[in-house]
C-alpha positions in Angstrom: -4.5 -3.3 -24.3 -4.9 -5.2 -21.0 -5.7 -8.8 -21.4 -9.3 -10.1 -20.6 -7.9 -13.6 -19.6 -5.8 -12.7 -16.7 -6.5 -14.2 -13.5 -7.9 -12.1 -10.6 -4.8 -10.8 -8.5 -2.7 -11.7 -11.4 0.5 -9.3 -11.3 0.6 -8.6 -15.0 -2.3 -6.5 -14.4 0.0 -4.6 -13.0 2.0 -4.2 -16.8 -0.8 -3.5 -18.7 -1.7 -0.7 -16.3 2.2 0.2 -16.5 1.5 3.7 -18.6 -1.6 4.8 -15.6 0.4 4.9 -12.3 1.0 8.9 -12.9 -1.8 9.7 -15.2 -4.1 12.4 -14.1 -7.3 10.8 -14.2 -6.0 7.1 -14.2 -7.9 4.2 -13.1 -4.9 3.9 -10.3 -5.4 6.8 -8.7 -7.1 5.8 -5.6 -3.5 4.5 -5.0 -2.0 8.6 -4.9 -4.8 9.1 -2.8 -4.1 6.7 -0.4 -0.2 7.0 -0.8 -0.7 10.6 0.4 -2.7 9.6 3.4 -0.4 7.0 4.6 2.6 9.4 4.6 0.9 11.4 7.0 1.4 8.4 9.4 5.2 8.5 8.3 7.3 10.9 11.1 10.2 12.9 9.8 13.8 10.5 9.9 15.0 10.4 13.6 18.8 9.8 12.2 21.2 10.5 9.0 20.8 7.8 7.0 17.5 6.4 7.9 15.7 4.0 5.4 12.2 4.2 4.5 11.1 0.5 2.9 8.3 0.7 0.5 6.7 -2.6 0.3 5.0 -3.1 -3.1 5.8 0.6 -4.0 4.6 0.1 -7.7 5.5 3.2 -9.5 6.6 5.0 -6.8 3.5 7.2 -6.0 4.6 7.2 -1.7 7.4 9.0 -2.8 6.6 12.9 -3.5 5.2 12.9 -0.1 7.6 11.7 1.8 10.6 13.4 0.1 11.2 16.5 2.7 11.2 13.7 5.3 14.8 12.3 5.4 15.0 9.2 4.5 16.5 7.0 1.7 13.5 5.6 0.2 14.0 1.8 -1.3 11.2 0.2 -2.6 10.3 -3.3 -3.4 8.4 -5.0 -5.5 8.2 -7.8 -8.4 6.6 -5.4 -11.3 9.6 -4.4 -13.5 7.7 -1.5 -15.2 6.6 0.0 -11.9 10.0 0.0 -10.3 11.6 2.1 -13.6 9.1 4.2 -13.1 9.3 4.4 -9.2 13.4 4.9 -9.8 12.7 7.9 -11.8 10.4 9.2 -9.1 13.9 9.2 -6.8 13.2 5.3 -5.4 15.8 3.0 -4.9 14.4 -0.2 -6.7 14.6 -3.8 -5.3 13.6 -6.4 -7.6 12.3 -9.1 -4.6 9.5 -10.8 -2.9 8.0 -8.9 -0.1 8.2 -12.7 1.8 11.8 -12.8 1.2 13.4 -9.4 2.1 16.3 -9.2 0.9 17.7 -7.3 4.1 19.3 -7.9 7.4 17.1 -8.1 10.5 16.4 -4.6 12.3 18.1 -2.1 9.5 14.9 -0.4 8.0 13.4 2.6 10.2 10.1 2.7 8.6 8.4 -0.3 6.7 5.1 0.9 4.5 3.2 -1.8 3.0 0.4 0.2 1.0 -2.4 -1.8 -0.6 0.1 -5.0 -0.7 -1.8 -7.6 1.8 -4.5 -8.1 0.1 -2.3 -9.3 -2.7 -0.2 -11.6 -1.5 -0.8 -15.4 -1.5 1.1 -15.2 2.4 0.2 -11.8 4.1 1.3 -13.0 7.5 4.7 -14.1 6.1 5.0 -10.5 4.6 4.2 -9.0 8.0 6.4 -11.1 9.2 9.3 -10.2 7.2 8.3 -6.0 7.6 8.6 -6.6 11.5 12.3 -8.6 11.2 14.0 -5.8 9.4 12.4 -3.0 11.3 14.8 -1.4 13.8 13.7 -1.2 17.4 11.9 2.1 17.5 11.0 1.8 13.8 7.9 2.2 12.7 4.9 -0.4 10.5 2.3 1.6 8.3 0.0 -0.2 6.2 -3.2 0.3 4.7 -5.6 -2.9 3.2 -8.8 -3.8 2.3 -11.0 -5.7 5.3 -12.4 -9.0 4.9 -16.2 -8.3 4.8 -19.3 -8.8 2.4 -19.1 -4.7 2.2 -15.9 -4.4 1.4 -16.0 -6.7 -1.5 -18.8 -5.3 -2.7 -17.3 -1.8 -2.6 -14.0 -2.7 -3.7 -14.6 -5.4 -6.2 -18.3 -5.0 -7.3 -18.5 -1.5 -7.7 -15.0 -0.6 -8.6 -14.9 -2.6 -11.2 -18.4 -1.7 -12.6 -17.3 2.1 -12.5 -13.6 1.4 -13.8 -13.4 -1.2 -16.1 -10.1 -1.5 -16.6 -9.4 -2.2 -13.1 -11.2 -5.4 -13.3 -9.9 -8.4 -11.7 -7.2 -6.4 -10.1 -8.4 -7.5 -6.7 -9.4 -11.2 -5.3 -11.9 -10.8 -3.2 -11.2 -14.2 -0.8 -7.6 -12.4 0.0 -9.2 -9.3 1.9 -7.2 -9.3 5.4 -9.1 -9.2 8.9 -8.0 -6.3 10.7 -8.3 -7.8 14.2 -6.1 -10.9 12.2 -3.7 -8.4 11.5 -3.3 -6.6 15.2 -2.6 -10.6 16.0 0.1 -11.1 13.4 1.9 -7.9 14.4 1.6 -8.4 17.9 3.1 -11.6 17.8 6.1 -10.2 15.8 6.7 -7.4 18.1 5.0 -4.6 16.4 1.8 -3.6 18.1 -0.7 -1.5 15.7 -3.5 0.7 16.1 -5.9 0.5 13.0 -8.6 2.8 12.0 -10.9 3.0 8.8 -10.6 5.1 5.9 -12.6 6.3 3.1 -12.4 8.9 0.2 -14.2 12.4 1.0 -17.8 11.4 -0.9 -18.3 15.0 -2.4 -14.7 15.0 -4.4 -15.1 11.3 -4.9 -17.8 12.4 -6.7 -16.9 15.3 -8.9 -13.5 13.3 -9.7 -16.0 10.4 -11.2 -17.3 13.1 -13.4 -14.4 15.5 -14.1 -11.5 12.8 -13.5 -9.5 16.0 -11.5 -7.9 16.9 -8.5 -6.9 14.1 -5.8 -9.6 13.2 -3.6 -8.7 13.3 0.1 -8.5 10.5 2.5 -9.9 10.5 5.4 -10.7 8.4 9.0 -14.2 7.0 9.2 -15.7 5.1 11.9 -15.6 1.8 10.5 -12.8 -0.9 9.6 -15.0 -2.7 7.5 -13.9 -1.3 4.1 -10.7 -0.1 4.2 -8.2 0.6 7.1 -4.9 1.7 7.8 -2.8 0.5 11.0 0.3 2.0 12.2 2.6 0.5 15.4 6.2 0.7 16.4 8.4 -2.1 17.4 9.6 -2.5 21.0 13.2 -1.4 22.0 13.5 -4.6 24.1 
């Protein structure tokens, strides 16, 4: 049973959640939704041997839709549990800090950092570190939570108040400004575009009830919630 004394953003959440990353149903899986949406910003492998690098790839939940696209998948993360259960999913697992890549500069053809900024204690370090080992040509995909009074009312007040058990998952003061972010990954090469996303309301709805069937992901009109942003690094 998860722990009621953890700290907000504390990674052991991520442990006591261990046995919901592929649940039907499970409080975690906004994350499969979104996972599914962001691989739609993922092009098919432009080379053998191209590298997909999944930045805080949990338990792998990226990789079933990206699997026909031709890449060696590697993810990374600090959660044990979710990279055994990422492996399983076909995932080459890296036990490492998302600050301190264990990789050489411009070898990775795609970097996707999914729902990771918002939990790290140095985002612009880890965007940083995604635009060094990126390849000229590769491409950056992300998706995080905006740095607003709606968004943390969204995804902190009434998150939590629907699904308990995601409680204190999130820290609220560590929401990430999109224009902030077009800034850091300009400045390290890697101009993105960034658009918001939300849920489809009607499925939301009926999966609140029935806990079935993904709900899909789609563009809205506003950053303020939730956005993705995808760019590709220079050649020069």
């Amino acid at each position: 049973m998860r722990s009621t004394r953890r700290a907000r953003n504390d990674p052991g959440q991520y442990d006591d959640l261990a046995g919901e990353w592929w649940r039907p149903g499970s409080p975690l899986s906004m994350l499969y939704w979104l996972a599914r949406a962001r691989a739609r910003l993922i092009p098919p492998a432009e080379r053998d041997g191209a590298v997909l690098l999944d930045l805080g790839c949990g338990g792998g939940l990226l990789a079933p839709h990206v699997a026909d696209k031709g890449y060696r998948h590697v993810g990374v993360d600090l959660i044990v549990s979710g990279l055994e259960q990422a492996a399983a999913h076909g995932v080459t697992p890296v036990l490492a800090d998302a600050c301190r890549l264990p990789f050489a500069d411009g070898t990775v053809d795609v970097v996707s950092a999914g729902e990771l900024l918002e939990h790290v204690p140095d985002w612009p370090g880890v965007v940083a570190e995604a635009c060094r080992v990126l390849r000229p040509g590769g491409w950056l995909v992300l998706d995080t939570l905006a740095d607003t009074a709606v968004s943390r009312l969204v995804a902190v007040r009434l998150a939590e108040a629907i699904m308990p058990a995601v409680r204190g998952i999130h820290d609220p003061t560590m929401f990430v400004d999109p224009r902030a972010l077009q800034r850091a990954c300009a400045g390290n090469g890697v101009p993105i575009d960034v658009r918001g996303i939300r849920p489809t309301l009607p499925a939301l709805a009926r999966w609140l009830v029935t806990r079935r069937n993904a709900v899909p992901i789609v563009p809205t009109f506003t950053t303020a919630i939730l956005y993705q942003g995808r760019g590709r690094k220079g050649t020069q």
